[in-house]
C-alpha positions in Angstrom: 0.0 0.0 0.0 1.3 3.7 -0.7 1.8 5.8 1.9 -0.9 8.6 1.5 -0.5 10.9 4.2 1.4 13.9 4.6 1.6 14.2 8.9 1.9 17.7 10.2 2.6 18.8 14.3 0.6 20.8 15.4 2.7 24.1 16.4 2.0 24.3 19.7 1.2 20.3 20.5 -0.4 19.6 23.1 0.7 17.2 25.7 -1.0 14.9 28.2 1.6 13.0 30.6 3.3 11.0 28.4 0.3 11.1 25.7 0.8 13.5 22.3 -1.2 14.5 19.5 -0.8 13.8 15.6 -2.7 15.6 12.9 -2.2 15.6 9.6 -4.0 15.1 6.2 -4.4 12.5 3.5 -4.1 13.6 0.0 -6.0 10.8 -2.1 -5.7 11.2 -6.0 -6.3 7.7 -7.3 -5.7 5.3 -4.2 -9.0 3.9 -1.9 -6.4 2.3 0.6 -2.8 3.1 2.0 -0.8 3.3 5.5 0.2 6.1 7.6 3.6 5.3 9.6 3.2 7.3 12.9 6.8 5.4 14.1 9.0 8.6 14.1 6.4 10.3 16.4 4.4 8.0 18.4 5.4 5.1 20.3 2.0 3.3 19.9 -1.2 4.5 18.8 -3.8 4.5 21.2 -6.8 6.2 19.3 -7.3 7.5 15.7 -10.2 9.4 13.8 -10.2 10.5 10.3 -12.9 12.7 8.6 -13.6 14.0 5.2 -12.8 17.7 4.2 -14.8 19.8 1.6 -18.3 20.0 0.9 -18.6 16.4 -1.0 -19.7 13.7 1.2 -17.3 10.9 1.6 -17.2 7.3 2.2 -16.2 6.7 5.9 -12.7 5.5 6.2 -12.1 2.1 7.7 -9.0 2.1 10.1 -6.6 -0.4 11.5 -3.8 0.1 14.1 -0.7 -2.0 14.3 2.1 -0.8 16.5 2.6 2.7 15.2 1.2 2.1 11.7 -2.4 2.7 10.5 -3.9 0.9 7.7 -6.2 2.6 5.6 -9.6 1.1 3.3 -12.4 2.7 2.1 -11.2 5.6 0.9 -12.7 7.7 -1.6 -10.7 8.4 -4.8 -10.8 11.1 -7.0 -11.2 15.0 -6.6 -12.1 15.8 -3.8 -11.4 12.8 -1.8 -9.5 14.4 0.7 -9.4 13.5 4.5 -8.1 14.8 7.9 -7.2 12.7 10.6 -6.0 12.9 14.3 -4.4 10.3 16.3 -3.3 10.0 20.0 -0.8 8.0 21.6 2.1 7.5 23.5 5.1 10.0 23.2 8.8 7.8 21.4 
């Protein structure tokens, strides 16, 4: 699967004990599955929640964790089948 997302900190992250915060976006041009590797940043995921952006109405994204890597299925293709996700875990 290709990697599909393009991760971005938050500026000011926000910290909970030994919990941080991921956001980022997945850019999806022809692909309705791929991965996010979250291994330079989190040391496991606990939680993740991804949600369309724009004014179409998109499929909901299925989600898997492994470790530190989510799978993505489901995704919508095409224009305007971008989405926005948000994961939690613990700090590496």
């Amino acid at each position: 699967m290709a990697l599909l997302a393009t991760v971005a900190i938050d500026a000011r992250p926000t910290v909970f004990g030994n919990k941080a915060v991921v956001t980022g976006t997945i850019t999806n041009a022809d692909a309705t599955s791929g991965h996010i590797d979250l291994s330079g940043l989190l040391a496991s995921v606990d939680m993740i929640v991804v949600n369309g952006v724009g004014s179409t109405a998109l499929a909901a994204a299925s989600t898997a964790v492994d470790g530190t890597t989510v799978y993505l299925a489901n995704l919508t293709s095409g224009s305007g089948g971008d989405y926005q996700f948000m994961a939690m875990g613990h700090r590496s």
